[in-house]
Backbone as CSV, one residue per row, in Angstrom:
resi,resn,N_x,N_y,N_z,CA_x,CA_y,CA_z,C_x,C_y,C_z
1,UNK,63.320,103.489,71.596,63.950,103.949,70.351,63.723,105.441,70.191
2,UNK,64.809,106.210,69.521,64.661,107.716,69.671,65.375,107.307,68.150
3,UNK,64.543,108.686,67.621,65.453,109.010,66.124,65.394,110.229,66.185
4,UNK,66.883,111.033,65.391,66.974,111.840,65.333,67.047,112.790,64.021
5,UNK,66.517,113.343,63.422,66.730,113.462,62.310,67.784,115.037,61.742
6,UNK,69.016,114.277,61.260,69.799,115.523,60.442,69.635,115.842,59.036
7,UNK,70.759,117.021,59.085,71.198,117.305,57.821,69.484,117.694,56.764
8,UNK,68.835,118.713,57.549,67.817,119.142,57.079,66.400,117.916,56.878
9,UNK,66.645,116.395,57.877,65.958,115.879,57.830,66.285,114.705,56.461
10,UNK,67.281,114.817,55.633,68.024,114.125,55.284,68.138,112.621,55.496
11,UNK,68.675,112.479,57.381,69.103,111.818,57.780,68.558,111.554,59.313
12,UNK,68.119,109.895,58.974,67.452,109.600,60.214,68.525,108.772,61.141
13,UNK,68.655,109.652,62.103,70.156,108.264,62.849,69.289,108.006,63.752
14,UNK,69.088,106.890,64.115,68.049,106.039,65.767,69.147,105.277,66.298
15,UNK,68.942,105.747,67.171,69.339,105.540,69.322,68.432,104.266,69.611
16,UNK,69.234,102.748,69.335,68.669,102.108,70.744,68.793,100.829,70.815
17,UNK,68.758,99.687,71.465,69.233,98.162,71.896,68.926,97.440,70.267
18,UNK,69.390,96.667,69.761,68.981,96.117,68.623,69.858,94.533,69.089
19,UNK,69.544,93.596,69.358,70.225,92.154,70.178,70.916,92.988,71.308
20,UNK,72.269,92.606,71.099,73.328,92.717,72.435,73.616,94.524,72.263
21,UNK,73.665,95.148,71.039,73.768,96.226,71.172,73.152,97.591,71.507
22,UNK,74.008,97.875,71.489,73.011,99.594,71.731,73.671,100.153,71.380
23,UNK,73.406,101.145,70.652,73.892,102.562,69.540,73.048,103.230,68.572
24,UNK,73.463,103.850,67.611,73.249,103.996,66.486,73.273,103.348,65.259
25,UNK,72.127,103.569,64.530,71.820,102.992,63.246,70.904,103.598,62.226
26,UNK,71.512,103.803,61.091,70.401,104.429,60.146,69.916,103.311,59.349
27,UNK,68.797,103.134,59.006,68.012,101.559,59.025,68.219,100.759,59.480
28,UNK,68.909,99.678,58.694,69.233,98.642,59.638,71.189,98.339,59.990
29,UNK,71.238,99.627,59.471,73.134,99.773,59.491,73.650,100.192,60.665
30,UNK,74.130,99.429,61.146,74.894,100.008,62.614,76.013,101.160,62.558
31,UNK,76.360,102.122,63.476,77.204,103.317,62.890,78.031,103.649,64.087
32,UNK,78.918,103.238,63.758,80.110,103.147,64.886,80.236,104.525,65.640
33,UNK,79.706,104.294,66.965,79.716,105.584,68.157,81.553,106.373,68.518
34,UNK,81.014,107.630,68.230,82.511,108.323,68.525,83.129,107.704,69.844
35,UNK,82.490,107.469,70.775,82.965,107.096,71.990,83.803,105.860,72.161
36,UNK,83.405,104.817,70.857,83.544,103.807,71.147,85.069,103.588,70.452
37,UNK,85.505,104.679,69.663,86.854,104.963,69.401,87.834,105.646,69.868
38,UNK,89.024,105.499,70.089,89.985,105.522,71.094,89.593,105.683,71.990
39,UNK,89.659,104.741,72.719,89.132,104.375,74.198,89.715,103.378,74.972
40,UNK,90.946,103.607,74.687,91.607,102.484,75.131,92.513,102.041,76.406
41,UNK,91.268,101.544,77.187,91.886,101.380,78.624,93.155,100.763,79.094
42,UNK,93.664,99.463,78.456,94.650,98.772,78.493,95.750,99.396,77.985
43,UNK,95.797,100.100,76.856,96.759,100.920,76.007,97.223,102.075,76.370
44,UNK,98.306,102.214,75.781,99.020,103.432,76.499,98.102,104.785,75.346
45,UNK,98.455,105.597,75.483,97.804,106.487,74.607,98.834,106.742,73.570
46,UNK,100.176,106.420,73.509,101.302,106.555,72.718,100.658,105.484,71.828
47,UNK,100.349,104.442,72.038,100.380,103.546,71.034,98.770,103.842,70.138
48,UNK,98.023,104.158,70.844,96.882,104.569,70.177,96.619,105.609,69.066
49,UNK,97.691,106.989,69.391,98.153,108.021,68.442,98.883,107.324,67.502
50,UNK,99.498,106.392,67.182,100.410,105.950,66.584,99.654,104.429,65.486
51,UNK,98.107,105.062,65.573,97.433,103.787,65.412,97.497,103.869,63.592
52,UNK,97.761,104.962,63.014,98.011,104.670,61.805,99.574,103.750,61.520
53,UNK,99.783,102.897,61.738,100.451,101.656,61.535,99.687,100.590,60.603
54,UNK,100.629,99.828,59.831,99.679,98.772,59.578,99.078,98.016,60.758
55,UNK,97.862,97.812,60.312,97.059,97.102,60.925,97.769,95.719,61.706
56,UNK,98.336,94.837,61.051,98.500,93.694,61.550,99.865,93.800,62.613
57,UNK,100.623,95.081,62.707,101.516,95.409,63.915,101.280,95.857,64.812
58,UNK,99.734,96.608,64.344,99.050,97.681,65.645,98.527,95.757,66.780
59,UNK,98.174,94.805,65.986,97.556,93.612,66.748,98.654,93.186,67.154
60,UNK,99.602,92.984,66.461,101.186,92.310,67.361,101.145,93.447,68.844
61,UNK,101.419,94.659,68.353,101.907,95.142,69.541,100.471,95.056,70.724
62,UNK,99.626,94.786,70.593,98.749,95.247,71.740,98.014,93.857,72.017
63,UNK,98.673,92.593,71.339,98.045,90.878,71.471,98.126,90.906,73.370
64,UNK,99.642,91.302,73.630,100.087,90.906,75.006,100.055,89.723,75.263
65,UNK,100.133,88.584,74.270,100.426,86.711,74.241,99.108,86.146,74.340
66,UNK,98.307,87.030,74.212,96.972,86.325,74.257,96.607,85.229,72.860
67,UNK,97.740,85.429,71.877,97.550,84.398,70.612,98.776,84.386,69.907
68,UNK,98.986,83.606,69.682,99.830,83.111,68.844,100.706,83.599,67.116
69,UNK,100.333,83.105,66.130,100.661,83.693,64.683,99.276,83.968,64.236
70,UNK,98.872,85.139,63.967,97.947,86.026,63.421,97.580,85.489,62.263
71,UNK,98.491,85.224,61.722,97.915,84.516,60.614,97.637,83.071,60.591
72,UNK,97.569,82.286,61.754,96.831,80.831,61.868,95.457,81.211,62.396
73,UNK,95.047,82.590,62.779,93.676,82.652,63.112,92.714,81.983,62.219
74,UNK,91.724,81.455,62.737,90.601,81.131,61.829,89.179,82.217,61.517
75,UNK,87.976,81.983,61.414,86.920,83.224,61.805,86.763,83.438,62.997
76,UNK,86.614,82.191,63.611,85.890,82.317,64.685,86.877,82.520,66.023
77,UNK,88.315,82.613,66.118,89.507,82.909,66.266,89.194,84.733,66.339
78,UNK,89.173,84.920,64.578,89.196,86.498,64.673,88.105,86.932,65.807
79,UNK,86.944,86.469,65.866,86.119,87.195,66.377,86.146,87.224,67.701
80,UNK,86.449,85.817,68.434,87.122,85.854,69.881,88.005,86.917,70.316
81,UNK,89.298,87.346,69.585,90.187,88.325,69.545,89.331,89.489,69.590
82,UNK,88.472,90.049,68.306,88.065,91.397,68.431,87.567,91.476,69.740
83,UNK,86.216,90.427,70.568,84.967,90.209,71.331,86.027,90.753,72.741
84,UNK,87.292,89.984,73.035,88.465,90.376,73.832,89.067,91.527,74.079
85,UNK,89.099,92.124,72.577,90.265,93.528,72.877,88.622,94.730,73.241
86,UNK,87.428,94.274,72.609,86.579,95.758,72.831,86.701,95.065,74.175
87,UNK,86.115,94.167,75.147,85.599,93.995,76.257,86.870,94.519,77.155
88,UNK,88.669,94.510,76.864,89.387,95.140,77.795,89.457,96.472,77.420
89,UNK,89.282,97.042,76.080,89.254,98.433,76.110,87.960,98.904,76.677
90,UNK,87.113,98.355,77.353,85.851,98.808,78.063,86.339,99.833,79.342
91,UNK,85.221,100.950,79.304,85.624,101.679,80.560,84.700,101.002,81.768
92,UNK,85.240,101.465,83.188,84.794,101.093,84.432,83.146,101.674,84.513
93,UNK,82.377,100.014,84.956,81.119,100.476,84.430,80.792,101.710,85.885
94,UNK,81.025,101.777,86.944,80.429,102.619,87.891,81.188,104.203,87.456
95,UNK,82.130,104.350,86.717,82.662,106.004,86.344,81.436,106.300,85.526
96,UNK,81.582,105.577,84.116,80.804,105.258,83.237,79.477,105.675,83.860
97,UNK,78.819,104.949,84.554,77.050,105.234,84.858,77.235,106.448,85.554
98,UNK,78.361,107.218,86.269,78.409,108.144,87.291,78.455,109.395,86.246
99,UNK,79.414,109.218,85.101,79.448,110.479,84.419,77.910,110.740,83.384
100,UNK,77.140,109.400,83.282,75.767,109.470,82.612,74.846,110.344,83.251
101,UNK,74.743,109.987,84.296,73.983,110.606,85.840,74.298,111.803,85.256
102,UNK,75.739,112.495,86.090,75.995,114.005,85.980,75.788,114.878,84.766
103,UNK,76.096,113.936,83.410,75.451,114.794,82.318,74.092,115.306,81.708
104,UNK,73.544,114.132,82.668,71.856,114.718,82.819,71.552,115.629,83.647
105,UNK,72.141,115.426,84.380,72.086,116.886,86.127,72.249,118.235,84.712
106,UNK,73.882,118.321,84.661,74.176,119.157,83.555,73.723,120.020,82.608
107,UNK,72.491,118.760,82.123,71.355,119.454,80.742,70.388,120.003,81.335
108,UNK,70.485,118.974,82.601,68.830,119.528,83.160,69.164,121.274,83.556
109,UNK,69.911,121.585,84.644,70.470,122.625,85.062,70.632,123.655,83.727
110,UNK,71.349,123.620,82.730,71.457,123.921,81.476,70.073,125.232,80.949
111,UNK,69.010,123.855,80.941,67.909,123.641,79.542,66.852,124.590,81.124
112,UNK,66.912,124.009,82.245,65.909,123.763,82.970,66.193,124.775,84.248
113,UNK,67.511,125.093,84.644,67.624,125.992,85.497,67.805,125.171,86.836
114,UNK,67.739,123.863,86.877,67.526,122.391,87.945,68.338,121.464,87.705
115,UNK,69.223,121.246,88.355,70.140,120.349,88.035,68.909,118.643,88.341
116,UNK,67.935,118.549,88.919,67.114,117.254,89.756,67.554,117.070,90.724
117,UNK,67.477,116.005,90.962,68.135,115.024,91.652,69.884,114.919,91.972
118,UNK,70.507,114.826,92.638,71.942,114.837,92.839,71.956,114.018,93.673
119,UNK,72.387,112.991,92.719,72.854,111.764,94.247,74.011,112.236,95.295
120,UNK,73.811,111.939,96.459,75.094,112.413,97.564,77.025,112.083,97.152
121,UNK,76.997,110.737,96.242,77.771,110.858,96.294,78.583,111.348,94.612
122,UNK,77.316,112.118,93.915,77.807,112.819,93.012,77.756,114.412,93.211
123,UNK,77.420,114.830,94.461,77.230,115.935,94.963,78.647,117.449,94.763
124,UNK,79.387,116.443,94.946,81.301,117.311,95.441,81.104,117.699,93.479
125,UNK,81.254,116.620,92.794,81.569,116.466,91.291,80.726,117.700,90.604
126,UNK,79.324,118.127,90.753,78.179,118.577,90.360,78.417,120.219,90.656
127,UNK,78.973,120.109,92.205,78.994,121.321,92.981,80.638,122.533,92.129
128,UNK,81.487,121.288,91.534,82.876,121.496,91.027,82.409,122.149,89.633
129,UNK,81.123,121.439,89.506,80.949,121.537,87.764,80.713,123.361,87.318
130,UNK,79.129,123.385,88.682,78.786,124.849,88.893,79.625,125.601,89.430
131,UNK,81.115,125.605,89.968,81.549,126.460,90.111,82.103,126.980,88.640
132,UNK,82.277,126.050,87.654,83.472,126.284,86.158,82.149,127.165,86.112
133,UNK,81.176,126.732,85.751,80.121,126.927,85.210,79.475,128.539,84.895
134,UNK,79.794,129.055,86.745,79.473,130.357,86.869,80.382,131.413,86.333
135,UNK,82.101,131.075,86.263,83.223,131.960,86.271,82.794,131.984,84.836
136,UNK,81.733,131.782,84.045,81.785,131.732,82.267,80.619,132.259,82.406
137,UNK,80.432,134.004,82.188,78.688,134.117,82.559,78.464,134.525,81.497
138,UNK,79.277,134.589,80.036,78.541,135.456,78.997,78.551,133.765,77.740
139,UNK,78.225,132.709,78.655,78.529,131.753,77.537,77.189,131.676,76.860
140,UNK,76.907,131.572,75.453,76.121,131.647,74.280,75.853,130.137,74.022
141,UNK,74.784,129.633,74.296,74.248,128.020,74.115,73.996,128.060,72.356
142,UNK,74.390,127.137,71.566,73.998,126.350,70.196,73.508,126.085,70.331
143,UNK,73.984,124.808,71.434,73.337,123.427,71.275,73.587,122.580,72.423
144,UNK,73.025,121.358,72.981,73.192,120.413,74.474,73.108,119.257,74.111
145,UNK,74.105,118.132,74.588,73.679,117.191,73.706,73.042,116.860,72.311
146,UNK,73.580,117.291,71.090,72.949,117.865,70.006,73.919,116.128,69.523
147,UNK,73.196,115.582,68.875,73.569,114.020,67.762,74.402,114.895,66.678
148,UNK,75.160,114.212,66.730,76.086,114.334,64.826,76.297,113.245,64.512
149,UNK,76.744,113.380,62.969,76.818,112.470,62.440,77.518,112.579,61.064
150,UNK,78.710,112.295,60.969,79.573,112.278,59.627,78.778,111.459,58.503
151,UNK,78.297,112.203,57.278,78.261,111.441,56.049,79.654,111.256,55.326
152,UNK,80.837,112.264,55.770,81.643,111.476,54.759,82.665,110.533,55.661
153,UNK,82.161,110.037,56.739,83.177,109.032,57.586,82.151,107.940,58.302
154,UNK,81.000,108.140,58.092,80.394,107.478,59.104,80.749,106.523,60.179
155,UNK,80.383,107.914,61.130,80.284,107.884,62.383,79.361,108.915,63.193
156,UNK,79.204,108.388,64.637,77.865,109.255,64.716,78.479,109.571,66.555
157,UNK,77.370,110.176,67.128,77.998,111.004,68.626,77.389,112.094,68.830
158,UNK,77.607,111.991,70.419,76.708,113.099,71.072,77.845,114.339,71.631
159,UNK,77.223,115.724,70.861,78.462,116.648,71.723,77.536,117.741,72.638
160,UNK,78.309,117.394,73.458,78.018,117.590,74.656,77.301,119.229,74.918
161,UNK,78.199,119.623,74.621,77.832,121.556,74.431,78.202,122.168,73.061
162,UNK,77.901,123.237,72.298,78.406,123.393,71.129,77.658,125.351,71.622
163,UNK,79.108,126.318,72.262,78.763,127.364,72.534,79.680,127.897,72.054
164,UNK,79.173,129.681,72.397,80.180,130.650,72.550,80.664,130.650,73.205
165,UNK,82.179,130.721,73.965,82.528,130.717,75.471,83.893,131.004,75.310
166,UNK,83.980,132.100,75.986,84.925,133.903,76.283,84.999,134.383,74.548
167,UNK,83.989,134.519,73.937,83.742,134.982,72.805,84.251,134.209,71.624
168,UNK,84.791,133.201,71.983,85.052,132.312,70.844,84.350,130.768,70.857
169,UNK,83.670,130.518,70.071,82.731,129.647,69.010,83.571,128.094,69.514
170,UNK,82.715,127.252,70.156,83.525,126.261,70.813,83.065,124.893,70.841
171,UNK,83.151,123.561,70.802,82.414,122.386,71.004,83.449,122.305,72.614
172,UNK,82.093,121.801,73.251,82.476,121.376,74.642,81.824,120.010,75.096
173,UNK,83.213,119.246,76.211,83.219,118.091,76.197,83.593,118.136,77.772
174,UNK,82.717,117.702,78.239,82.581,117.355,80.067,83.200,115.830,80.544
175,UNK,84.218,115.923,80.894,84.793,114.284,81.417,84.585,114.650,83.186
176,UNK,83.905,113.557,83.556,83.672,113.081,84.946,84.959,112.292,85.087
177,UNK,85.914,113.131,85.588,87.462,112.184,85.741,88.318,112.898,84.948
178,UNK,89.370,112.035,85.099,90.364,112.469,84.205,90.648,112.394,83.044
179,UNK,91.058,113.324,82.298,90.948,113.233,80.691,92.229,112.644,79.962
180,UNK,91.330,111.483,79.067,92.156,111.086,78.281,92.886,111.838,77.004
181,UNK,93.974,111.432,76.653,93.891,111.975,75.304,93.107,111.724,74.134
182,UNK,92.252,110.557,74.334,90.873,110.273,73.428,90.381,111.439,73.176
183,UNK,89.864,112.234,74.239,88.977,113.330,74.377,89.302,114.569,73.503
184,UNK,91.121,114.486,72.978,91.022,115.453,71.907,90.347,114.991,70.660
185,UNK,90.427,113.722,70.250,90.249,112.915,69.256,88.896,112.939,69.137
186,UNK,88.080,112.873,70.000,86.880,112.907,70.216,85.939,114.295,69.846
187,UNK,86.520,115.045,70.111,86.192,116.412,69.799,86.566,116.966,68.337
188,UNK,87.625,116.489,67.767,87.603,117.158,66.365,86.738,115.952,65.967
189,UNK,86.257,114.944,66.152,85.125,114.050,65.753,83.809,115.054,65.479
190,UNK,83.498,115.585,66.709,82.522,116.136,66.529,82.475,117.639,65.664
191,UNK,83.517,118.321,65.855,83.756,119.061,65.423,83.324,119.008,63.918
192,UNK,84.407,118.528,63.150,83.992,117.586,61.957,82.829,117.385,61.455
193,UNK,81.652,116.954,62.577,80.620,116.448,61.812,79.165,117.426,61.585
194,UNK,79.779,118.213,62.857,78.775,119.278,62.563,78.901,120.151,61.520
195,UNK,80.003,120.557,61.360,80.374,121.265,60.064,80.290,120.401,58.900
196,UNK,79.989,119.541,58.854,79.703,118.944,57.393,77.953,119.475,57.498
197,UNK,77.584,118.950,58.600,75.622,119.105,58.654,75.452,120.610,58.193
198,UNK,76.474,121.372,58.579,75.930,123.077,58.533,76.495,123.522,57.260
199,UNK,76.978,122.247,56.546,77.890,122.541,54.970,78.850,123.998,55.142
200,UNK,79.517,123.371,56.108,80.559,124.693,55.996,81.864,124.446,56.210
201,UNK,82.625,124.463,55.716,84.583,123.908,55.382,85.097,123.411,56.520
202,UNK,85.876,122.742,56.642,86.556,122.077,57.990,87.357,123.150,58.794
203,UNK,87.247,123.429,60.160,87.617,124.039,60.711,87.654,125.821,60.935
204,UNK,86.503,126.162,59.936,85.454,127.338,59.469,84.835,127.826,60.702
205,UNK,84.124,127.263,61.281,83.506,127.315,62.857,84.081,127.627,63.414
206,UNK,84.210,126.408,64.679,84.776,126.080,65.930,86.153,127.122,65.987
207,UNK,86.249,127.830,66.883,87.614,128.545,67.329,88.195,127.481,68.328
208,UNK,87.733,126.547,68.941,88.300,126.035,70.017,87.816,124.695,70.070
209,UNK,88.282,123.584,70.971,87.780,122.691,71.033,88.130,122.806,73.160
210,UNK,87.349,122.372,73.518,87.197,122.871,74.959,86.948,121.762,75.807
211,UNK,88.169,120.733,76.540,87.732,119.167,77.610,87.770,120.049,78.766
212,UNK,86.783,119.660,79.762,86.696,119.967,81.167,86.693,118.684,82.090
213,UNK,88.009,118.715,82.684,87.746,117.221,83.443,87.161,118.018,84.920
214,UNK,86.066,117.516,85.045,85.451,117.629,86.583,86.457,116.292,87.864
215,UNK,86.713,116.594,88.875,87.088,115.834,89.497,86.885,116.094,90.924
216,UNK,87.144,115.724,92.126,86.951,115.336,93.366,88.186,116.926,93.525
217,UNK,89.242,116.996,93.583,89.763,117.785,93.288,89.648,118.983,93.102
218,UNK,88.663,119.150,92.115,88.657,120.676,91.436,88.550,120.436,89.407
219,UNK,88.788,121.078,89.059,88.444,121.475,87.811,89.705,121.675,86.606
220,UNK,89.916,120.974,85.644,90.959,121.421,84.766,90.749,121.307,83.293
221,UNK,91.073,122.749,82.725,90.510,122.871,81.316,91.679,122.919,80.436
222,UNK,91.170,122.268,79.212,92.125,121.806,78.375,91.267,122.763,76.935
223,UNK,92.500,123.432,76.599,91.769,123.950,74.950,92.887,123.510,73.973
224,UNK,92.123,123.006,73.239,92.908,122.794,71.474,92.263,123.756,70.766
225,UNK,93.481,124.306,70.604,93.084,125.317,69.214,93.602,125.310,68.289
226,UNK,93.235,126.243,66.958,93.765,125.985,65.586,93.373,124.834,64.756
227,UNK,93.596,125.221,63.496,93.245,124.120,62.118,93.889,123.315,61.942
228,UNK,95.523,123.369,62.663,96.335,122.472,62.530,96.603,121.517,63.494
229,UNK,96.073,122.034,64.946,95.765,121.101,65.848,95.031,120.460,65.690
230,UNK,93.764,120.718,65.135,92.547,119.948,64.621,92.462,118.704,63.919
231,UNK,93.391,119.164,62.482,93.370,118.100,61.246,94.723,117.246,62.212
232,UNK,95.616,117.404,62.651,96.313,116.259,63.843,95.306,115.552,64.054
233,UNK,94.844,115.957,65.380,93.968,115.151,66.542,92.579,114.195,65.083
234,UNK,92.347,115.112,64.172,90.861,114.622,63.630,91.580,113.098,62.392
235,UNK,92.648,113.788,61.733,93.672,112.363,61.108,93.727,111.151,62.585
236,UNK,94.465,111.397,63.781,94.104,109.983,64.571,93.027,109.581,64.944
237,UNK,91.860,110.393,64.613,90.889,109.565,65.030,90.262,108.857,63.928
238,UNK,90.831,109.031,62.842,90.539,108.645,61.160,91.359,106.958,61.407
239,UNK,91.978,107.411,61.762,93.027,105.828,61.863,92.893,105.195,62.611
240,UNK,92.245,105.403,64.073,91.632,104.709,64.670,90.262,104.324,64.681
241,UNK,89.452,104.889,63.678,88.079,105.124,62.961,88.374,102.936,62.186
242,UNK,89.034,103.802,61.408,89.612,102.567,60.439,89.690,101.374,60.932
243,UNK,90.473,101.642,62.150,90.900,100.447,62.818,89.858,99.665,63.610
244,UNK,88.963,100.513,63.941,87.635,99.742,64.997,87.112,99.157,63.658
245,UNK,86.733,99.635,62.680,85.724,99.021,61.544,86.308,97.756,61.153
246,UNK,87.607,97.951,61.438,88.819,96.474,60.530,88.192,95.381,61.407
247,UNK,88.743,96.106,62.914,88.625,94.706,63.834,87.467,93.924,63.825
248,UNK,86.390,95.077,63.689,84.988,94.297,63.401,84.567,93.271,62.358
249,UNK,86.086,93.398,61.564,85.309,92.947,60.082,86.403,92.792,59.682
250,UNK,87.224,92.005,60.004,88.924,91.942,59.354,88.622,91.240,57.920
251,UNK,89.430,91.357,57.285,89.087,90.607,55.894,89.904,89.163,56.029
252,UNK,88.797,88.196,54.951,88.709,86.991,54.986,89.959,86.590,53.926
């Protein structure tokens, strides 16, 4: 168990297995992980942006015949359904453990000047990372893996980097692979929440929001910028915010 404490100590969010789960929780309240929203492997990403729909069409369109009339569900019906759609929106557990690995290399290298250990066959990925890495030599560290955590949305998440970088004020987000469009969604998440912790207006900060997909390949950077790109991308992740909490807890 790790706790972290925000918002001037405020706020205790703890990191760690509680039964089947693992996440976040401030006492005994579980707090739905940025990650664990839009993430949707089976889904197109059209339909996921589009998730402010009513609720009960966003489940028609994405059932795929797995049930019948929605409304003959029973409880234990609903909960089969939710237990179904998180387990296919699950990502591939070996990317998954591969991009965990490299973001520790990452901090370590970072914080430590040592990336550790580099497994061989995360070697190409690591070696791709330090090349972005070097062409940025005047970048200004915040923060590394730094916890946030929305009090007025609760939700909670780890951002990844939170720098200066080519003189503009940035949250940065490292994908091992290819980037989803989650990853904008994901970022005015964080964006968002730090600026509530530092009590300072939405979109006041951050000049940029900054995805780096590392790949076998080579390297490709994605910037969202502006207040109006922001409140976009940060509204779908509000509606898909909504929508994970529903499924968890559809009403009776």
């Amino acid at each position: 168990m790790t706790t972290y404490y925000l918002y001037d100590d405020d706020v205790a969010l703890t990191y760690e297995k509680r039964g089947r789960s693992t996440g976040y929780w401030i006492d005994e309240r579980p707090i739905t992980r940025v990650t664990s929203v839009g993430v949707p492997v089976p889904f197109s990403a059209a339909l996921w942006y589009g998730a402010g729909l009513y609720k009960e069409k966003l489940l028609e369109a994405i059932k795929g015949g797995l049930i019948g009339n929605l409304d003959e569900l029973d409880e234990d019906e609903w909960e089969a359904l939710a237990e179904s759609l998180r387990k296919r929106a699950g990502t591939d557990t070996v990317a998954r453990d591969r991009g965990t690995r490299l973001h520790g290399n990452v901090e370590d290298f970072i914080t430590r000047g040592s990336p550790g250990e580099v497994l061989p066959e995360d070697e190409q990925l690591f070696e791709h990372w330090r090349d972005w890495w070097e062409q940025h030599e005047d970048i200004e560290i915040h923060g590394i893996e730094t916890k946030v955590y929305s009090k007025a949305h609760d939700y909670a998440g780890t951002l990844d980097l939170d720098a200066t970088l080519d003189g503009r004020r940035s949250i940065v987000d490292w994908k091992f692979g290819s980037v989803r469009p989650a990853a904008y969604l994901q970022t005015s998440a964080y964006a968002q929440a730090r600026e509530e912790e530092l009590d300072a207006q939405p979109g006041s900060i951050y000049d940029q929001r900054v995805v780096v997909s590392i790949k076998d390949t080579g390297v490709t950077t994605v910037r969202r910028e502006g207040y109006q790109t922001f409140l976009a991308d940060f509204e779908a992740f509000l509606n898909l915010l909504e929508y994970d909490q529903w499924l968890k807890g559809p009403a009776k």
